[in-house]
ZABA-12570 format. One line per field, with one value per atom (N, C-alpha, C, CB): residue number from 1; y, x, z; atom name. Coordinates in Angstrom, 3 decimals, decimal comma. Glycine has a CB too. Example, Ala and Ser with C-alpha at 12.3 -4.5 7.8 and 13.67 -1.06 7.14 Angstrom:
i (1 1 1 1 2 2 2 2) .
c2 (-5,690 -4,500 -3,300 -4,473 -2,250 -1,060 0,030 -0,598) .
c1 (13,190 12,300 13,200 11,308 12,850 13,670 12,900 14,084) .
c3 (7,800 7,800 7,800 9,046 7,080 7,140 7,870 5,725) .
at (N CA C CB N CA C CB) .
end
This chain:
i (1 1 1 1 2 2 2 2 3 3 3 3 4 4 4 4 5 5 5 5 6 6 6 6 7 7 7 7 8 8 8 8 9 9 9 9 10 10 10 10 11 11 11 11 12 12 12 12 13 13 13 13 14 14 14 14 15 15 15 15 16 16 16 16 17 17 17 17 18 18 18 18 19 19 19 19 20 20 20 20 21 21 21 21 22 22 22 22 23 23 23 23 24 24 24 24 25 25 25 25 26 26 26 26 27 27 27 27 28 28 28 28 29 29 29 29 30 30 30 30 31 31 31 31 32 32 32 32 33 33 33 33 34 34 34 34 35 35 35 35 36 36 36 36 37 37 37 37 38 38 38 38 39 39 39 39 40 40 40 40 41 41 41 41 42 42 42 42 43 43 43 43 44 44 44 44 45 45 45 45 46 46 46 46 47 47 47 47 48 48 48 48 49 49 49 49 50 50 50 50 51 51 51 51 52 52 52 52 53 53 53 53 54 54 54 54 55 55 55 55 56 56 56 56 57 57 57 57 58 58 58 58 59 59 59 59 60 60 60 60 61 61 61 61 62 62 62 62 63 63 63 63 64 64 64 64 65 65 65 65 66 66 66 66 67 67 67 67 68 68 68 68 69 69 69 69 70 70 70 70 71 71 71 71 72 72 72 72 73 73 73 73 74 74 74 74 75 75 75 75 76 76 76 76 77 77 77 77 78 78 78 78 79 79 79 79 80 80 80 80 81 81 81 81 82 82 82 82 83 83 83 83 84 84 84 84 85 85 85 85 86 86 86 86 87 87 87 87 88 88 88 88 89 89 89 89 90 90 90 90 91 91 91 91 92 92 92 92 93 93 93 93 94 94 94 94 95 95 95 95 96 96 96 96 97 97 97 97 98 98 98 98 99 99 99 99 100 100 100 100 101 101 101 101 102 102 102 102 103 103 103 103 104 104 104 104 105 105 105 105 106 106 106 106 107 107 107 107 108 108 108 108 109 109 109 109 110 110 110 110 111 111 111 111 112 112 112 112 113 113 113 113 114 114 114 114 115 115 115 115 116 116 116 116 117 117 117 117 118 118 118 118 119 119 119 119 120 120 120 120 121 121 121 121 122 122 122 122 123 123 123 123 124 124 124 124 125 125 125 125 126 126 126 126 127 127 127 127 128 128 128 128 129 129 129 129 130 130 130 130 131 131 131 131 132 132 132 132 133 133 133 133 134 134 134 134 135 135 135 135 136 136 136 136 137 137 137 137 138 138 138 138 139 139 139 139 140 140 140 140 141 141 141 141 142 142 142 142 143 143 143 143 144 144 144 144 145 145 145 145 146 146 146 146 147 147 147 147 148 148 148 148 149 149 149 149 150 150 150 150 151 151 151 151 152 152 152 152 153 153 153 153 154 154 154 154 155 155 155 155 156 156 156 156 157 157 157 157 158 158 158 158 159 159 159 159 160 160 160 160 161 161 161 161 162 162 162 162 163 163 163 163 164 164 164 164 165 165 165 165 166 166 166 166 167 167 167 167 168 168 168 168 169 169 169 169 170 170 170 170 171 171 171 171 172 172 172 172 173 173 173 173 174 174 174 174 175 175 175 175 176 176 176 176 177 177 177 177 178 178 178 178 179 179 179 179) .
c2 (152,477 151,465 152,072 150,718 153,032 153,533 154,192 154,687 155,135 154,888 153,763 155,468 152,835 151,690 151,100 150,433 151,153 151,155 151,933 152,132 152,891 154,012 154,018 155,416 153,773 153,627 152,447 153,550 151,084 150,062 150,306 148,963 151,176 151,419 152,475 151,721 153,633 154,289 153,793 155,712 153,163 152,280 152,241 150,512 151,683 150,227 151,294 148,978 152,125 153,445 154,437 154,651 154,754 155,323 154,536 155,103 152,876 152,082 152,452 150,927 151,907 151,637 152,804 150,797 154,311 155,235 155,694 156,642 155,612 156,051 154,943 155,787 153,792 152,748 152,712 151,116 153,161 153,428 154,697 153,539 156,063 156,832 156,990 156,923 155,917 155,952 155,276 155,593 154,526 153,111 154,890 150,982 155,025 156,272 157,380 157,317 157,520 158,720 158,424 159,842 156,789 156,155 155,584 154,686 156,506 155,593 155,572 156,404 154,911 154,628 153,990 153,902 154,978 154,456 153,661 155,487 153,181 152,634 152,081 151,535 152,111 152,294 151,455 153,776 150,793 150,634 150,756 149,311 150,823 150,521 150,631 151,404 150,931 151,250 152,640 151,070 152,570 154,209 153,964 153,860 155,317 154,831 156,457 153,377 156,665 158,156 158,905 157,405 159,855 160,367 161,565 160,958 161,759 162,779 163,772 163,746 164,160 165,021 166,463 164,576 167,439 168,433 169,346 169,093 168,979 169,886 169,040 170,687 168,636 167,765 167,926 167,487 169,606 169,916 169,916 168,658 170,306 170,346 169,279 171,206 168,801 167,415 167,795 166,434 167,173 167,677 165,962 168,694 165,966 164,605 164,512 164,488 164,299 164,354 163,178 164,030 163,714 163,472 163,123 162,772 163,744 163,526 164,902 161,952 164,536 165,460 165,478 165,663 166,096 166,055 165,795 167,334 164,979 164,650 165,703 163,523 166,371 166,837 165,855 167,190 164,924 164,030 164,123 163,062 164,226 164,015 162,444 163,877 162,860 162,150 161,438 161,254 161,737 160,811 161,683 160,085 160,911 161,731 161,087 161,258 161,262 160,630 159,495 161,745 158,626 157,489 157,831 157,270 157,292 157,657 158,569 158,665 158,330 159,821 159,200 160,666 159,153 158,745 158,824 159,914 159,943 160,370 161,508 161,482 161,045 161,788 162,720 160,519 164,084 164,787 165,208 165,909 165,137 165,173 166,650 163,544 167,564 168,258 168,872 169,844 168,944 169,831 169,268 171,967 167,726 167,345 166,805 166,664 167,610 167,591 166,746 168,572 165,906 164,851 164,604 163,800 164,260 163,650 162,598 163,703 162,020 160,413 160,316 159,808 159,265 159,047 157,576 159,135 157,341 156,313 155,305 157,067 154,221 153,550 152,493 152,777 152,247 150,725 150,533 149,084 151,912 152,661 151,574 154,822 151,057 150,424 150,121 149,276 150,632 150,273 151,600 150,128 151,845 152,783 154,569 152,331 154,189 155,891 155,952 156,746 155,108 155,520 156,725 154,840 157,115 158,588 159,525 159,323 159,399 160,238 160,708 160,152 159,361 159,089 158,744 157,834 159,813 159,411 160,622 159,737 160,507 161,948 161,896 163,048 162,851 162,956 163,863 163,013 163,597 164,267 164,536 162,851 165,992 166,443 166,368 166,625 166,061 165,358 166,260 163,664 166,548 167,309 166,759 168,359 166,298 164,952 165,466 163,195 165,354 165,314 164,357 166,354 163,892 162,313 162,438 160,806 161,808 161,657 159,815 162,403 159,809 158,412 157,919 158,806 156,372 156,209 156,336 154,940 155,618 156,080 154,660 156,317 154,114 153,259 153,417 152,168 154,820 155,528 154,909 155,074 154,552 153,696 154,663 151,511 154,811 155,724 156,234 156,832 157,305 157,819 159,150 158,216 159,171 160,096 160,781 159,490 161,845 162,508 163,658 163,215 164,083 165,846 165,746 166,304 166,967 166,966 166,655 168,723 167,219 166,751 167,462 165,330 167,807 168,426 168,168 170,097 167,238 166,514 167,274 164,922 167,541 168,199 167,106 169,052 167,201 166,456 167,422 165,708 167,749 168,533 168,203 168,619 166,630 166,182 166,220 165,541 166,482 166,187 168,124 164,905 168,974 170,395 170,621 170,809 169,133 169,995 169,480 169,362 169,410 169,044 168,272 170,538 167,412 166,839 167,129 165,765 167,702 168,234 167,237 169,978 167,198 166,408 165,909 164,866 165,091 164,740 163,439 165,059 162,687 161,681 161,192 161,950 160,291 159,622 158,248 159,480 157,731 156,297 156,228 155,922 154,539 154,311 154,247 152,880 154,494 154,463 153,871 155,891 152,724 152,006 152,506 150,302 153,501 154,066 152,637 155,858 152,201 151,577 150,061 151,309 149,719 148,843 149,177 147,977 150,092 150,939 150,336 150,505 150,293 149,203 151,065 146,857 151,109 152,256 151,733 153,665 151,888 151,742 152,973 151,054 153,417 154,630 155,141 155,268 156,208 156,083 157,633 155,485 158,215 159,445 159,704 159,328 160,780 161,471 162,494 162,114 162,699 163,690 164,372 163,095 165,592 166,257 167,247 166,767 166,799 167,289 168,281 166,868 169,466 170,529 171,045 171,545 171,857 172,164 171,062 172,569 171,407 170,466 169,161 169,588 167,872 166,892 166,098 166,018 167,119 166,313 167,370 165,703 168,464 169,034 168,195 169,774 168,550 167,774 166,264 168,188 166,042 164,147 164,072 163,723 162,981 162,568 161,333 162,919 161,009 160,055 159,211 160,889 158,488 157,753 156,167 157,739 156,373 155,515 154,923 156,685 153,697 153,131 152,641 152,370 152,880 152,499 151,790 153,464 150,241 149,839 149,480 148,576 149,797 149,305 147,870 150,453 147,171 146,349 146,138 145,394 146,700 146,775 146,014 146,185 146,445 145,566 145,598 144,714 146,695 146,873 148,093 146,478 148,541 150,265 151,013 150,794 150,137 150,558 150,134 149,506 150,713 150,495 150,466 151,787 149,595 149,386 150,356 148,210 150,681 151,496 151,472 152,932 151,390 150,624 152,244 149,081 152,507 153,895 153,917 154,754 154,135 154,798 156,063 154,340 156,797 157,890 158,164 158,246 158,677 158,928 160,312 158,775 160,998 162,063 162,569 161,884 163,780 163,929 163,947 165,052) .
c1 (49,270 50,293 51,618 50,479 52,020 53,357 53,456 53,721 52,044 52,101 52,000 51,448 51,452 51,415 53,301 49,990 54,410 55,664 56,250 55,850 55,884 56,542 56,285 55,882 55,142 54,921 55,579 53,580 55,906 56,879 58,519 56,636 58,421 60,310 60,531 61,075 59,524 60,445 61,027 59,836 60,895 60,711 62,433 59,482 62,247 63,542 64,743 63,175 64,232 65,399 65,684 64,587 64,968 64,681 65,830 62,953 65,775 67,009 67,893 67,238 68,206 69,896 70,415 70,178 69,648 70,637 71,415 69,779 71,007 71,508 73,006 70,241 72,909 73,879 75,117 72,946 74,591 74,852 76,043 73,667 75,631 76,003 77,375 75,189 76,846 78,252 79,137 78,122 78,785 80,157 80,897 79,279 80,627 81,260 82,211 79,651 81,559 82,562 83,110 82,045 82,714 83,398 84,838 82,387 85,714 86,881 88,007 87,703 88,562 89,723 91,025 89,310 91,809 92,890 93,885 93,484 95,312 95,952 97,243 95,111 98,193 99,570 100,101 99,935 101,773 102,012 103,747 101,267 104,401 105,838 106,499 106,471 108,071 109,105 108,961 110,574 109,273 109,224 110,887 107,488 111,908 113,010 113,658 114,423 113,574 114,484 115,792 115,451 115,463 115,874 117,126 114,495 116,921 117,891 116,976 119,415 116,970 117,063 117,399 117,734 116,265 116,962 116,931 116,301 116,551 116,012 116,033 114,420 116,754 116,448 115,875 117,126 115,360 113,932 114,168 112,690 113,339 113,645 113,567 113,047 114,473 114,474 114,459 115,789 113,392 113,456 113,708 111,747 114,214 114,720 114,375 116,468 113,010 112,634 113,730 110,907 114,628 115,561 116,663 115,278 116,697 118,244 118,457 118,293 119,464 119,867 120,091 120,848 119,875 120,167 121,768 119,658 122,050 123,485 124,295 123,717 123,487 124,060 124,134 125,343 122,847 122,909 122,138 123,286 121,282 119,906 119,203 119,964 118,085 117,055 117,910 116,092 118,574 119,634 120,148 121,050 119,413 118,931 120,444 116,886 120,526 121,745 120,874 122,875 121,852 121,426 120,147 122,616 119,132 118,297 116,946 119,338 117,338 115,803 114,498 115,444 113,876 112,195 111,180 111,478 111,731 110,272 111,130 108,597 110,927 111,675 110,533 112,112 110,562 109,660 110,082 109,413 109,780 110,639 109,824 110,157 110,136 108,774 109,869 107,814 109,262 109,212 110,791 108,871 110,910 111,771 111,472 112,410 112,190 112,090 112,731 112,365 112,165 112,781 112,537 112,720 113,217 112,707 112,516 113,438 111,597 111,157 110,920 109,906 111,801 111,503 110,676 112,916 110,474 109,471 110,058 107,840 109,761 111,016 109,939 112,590 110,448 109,492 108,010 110,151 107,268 106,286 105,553 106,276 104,009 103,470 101,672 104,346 101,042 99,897 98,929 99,817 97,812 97,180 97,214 96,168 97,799 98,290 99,693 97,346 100,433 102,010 102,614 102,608 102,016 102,831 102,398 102,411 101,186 101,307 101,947 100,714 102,631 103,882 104,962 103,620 105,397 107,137 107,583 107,748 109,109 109,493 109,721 108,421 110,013 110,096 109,417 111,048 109,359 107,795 108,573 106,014 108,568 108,245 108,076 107,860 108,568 107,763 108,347 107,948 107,146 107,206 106,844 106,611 107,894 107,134 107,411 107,838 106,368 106,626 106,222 106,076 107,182 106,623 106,864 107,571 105,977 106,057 106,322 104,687 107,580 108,777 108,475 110,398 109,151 109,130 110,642 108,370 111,617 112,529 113,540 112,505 112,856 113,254 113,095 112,576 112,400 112,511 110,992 114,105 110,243 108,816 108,010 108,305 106,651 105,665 104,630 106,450 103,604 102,665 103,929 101,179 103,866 104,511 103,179 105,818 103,193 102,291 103,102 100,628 102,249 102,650 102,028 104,632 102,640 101,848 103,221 100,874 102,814 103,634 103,383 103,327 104,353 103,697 104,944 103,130 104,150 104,672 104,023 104,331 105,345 105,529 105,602 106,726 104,424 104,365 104,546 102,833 105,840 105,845 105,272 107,067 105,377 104,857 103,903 105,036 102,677 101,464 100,765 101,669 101,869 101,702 101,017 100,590 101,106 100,248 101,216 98,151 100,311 101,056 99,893 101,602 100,730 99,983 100,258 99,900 99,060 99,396 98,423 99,072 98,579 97,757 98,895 96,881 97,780 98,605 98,809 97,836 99,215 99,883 99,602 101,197 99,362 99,834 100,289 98,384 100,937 101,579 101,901 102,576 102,608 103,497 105,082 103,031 105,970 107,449 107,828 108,336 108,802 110,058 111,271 110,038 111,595 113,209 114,344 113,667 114,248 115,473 115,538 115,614 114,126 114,264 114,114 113,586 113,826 113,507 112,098 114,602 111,068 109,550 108,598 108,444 107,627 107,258 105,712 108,386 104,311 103,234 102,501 102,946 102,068 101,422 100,487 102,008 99,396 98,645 98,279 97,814 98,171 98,521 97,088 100,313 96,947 95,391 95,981 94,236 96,272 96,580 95,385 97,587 95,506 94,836 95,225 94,002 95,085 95,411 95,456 95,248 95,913 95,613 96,986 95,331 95,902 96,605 96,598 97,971 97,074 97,279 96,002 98,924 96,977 96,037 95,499 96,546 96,135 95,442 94,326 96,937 94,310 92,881 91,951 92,442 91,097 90,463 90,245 89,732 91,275 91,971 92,256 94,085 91,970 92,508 92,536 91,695 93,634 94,602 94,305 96,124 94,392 94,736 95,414 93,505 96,431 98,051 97,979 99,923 98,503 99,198 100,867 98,540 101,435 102,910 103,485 103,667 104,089 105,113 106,093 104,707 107,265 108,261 108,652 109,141 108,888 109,268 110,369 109,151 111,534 112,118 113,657 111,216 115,213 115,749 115,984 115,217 115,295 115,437 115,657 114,470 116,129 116,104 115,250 117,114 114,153 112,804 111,431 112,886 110,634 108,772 108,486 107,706 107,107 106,364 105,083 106,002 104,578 103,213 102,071 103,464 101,017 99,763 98,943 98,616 98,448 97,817 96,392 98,777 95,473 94,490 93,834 93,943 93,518 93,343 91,684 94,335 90,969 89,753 89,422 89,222 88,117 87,663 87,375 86,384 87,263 86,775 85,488 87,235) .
c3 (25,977 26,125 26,579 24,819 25,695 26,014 27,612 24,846 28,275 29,624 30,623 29,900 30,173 31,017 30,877 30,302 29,879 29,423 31,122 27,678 30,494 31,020 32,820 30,176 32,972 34,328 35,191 34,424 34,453 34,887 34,935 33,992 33,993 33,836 34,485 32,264 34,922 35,414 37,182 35,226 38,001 39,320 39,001 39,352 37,664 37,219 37,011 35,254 36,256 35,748 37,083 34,283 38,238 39,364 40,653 39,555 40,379 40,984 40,717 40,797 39,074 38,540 38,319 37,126 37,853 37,483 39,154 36,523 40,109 41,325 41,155 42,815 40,855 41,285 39,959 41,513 38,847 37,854 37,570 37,436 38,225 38,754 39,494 39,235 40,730 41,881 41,697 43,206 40,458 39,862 39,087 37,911 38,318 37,444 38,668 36,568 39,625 40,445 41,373 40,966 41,621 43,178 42,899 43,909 41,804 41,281 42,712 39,625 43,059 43,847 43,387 44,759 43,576 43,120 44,128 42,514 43,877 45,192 44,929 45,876 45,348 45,362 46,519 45,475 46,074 47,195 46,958 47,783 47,862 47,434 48,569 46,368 48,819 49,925 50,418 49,424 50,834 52,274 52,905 54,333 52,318 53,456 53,660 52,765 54,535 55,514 54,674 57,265 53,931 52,769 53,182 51,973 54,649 55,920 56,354 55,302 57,876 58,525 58,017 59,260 58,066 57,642 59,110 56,219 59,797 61,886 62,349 62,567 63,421 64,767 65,588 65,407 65,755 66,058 67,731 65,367 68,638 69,903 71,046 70,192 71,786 72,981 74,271 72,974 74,850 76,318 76,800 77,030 77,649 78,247 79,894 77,997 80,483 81,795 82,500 81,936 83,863 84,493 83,856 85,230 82,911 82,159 81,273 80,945 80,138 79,590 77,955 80,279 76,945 75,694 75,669 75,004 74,829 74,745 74,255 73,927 72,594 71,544 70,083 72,084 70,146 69,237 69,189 69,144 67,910 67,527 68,414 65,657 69,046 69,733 70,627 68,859 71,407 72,519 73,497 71,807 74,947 76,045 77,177 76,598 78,460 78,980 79,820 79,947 80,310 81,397 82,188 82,519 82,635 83,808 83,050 85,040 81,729 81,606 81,880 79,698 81,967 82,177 80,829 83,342 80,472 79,462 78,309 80,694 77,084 75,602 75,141 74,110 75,010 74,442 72,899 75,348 72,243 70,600 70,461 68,984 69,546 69,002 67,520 70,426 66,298 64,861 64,726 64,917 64,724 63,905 62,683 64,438 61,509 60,124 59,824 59,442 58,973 57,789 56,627 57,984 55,700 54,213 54,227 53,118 53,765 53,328 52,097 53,943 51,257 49,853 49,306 49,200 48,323 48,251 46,937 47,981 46,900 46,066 45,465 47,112 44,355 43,564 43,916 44,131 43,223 43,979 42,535 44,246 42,798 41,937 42,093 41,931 41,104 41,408 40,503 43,158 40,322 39,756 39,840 40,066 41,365 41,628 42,105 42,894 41,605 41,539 41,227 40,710 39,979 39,593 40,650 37,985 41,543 42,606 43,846 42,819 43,834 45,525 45,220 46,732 44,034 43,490 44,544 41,279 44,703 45,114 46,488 44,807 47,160 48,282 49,182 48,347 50,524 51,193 52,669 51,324 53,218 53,940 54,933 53,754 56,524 57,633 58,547 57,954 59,349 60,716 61,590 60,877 62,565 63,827 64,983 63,929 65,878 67,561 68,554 68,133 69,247 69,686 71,168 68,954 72,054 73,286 73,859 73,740 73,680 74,282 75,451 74,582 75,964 77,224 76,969 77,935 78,169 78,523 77,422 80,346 77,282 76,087 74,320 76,405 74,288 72,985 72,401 71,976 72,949 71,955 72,807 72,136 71,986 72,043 70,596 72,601 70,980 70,370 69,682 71,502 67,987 67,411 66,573 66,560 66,511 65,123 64,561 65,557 63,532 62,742 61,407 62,401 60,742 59,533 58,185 59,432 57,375 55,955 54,780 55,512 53,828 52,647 51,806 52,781 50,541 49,555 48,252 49,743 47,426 46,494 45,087 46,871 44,522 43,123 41,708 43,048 41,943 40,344 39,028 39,886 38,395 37,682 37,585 37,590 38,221 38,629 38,958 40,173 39,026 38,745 40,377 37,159 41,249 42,458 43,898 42,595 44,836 46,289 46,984 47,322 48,397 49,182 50,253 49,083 51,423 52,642 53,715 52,648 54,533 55,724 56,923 54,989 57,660 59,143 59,123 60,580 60,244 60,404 61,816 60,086 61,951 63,729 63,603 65,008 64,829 64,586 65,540 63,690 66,041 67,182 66,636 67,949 67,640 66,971 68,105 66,482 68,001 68,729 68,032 68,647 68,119 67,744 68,223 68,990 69,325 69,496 68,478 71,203 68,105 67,102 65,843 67,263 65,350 63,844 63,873 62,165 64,929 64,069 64,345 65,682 62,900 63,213 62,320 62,728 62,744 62,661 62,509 63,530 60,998 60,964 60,317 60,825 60,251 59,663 58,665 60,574 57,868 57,363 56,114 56,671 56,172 55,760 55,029 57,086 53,873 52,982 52,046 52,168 51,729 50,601 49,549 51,068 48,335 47,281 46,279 47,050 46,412 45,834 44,535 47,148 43,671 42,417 41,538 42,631 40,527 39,175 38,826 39,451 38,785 38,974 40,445 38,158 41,288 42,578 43,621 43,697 42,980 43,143 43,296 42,146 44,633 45,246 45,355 45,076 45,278 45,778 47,494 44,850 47,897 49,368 49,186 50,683 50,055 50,197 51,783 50,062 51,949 53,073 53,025 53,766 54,104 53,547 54,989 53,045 55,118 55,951 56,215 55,927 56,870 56,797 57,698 56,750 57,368 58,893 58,295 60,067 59,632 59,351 60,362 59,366 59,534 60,773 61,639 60,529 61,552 62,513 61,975 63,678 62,136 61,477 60,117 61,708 59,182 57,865 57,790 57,080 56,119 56,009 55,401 55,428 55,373 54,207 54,954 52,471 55,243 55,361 54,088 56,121 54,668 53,657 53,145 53,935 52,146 52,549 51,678 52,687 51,782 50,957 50,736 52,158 50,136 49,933 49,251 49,042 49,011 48,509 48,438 48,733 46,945 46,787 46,443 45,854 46,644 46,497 45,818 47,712 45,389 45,183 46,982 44,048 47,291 48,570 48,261 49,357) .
at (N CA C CB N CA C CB N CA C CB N CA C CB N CA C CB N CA C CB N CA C CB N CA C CB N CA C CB N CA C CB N CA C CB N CA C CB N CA C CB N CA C CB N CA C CB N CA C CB N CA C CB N CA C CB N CA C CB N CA C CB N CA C CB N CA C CB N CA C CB N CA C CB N CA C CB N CA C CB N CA C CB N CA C CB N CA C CB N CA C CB N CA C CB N CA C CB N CA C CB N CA C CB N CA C CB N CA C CB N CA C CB N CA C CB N CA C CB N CA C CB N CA C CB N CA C CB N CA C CB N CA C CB N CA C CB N CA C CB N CA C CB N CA C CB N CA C CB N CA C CB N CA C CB N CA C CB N CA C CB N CA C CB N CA C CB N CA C CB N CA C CB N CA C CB N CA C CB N CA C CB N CA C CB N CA C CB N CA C CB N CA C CB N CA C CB N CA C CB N CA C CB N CA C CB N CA C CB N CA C CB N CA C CB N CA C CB N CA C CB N CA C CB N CA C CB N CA C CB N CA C CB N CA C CB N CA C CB N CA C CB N CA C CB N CA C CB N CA C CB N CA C CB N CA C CB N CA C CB N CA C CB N CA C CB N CA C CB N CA C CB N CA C CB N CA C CB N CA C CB N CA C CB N CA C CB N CA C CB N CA C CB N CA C CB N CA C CB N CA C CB N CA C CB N CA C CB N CA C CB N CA C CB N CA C CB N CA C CB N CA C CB N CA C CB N CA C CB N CA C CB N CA C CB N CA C CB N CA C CB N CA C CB N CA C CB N CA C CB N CA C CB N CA C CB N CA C CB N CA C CB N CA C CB N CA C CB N CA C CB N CA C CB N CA C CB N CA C CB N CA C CB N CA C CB N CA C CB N CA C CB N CA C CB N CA C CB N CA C CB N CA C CB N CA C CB N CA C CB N CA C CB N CA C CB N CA C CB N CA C CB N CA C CB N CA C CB N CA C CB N CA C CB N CA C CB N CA C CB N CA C CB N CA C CB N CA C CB N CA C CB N CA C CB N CA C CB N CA C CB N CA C CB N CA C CB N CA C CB N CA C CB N CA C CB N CA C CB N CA C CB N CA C CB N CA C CB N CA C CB N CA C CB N CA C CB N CA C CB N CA C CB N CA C CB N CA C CB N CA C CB N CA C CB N CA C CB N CA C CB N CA C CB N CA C CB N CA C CB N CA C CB N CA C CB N CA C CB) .
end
């Protein structure tokens, strides 16, 4: 009897422990809050095709065609941060951007980033790409971080951010995973 038991359940136990399993390690966490430009610490290098760098951060003269940005540094801080992985995106983070403009300042920007979570005993490093309209502040982006030391040893992140344009704050939606 107890094999004839045993021969029906194990099928049944052979399903659910697999599904059983991936509920336990598939946790995701997710965050969301303000994003707003914390200062410039490099304005980093401007090439201005048929024109000229002014002497002003990202501002080329009359007539340029095409803005080449490259390893301008900034701080971005994060504000009324809320949701299951909040304590992970307090603080301020790091940004290394290089963007290729039209002659109206909008274009393809990327770089990387490295955000320092003291509380948390670790850091977040990864890349970034997006579109940027500088002359309206609207900026669309998408950013892939990974987590090392403390509590974010082997964590990854992937965030979305826009700004819409007209304000002094983006918005940004986040989720953190196991890798």
């Amino acid at each position: 009897m107890s094999c004839i038991i045993f021969h029906h359940a194990l099928p049944l136990v052979l399903l659910l422990a697999p599904a059983a399993f991936a509920q336990q390690s598939a946790k995701v966490l997710v965050a969301s809050g303000k994003e707003v430009a914390a200062g410039m610490l490099d304005p980093g290098m401007l090439a201005c095709i048929d024109g000229k760098p002014t002497g002003k951060p990202l501002q080329c003269t009359p007539g340029t065609s095409k803005v080449l940005l490259s390893y301008w540094v900034s701080l971005q801080a994060y504000q009324d941060v809320v949701g299951t992985a909040a304590a992970m995106f307090r603080g301020q983070n790091t940004i290394v951007m290089h963007c290729n403009l039209d002659a109206n300042y909008y274009g393809h920007c990327w770089g990387h980033f490295a955000w320092d979570a003291p509380d948390l005993a670790g850091k977040w490093e990864g890349v970034w790409s997006g579109v940027w309209d500088f002359a309206a502040n609207r900026v669309s982006y998408h950013m892939t971080g990974y987590g090392s030391g403390g509590q974010l040893e082997g964590l990854q992140f992937e965030r979305e951010s826009a700004w819409p344009g007209g304000t002094a704050a983006g918005t940004f939606v986040v989720k953190v995973f196991a890798k």
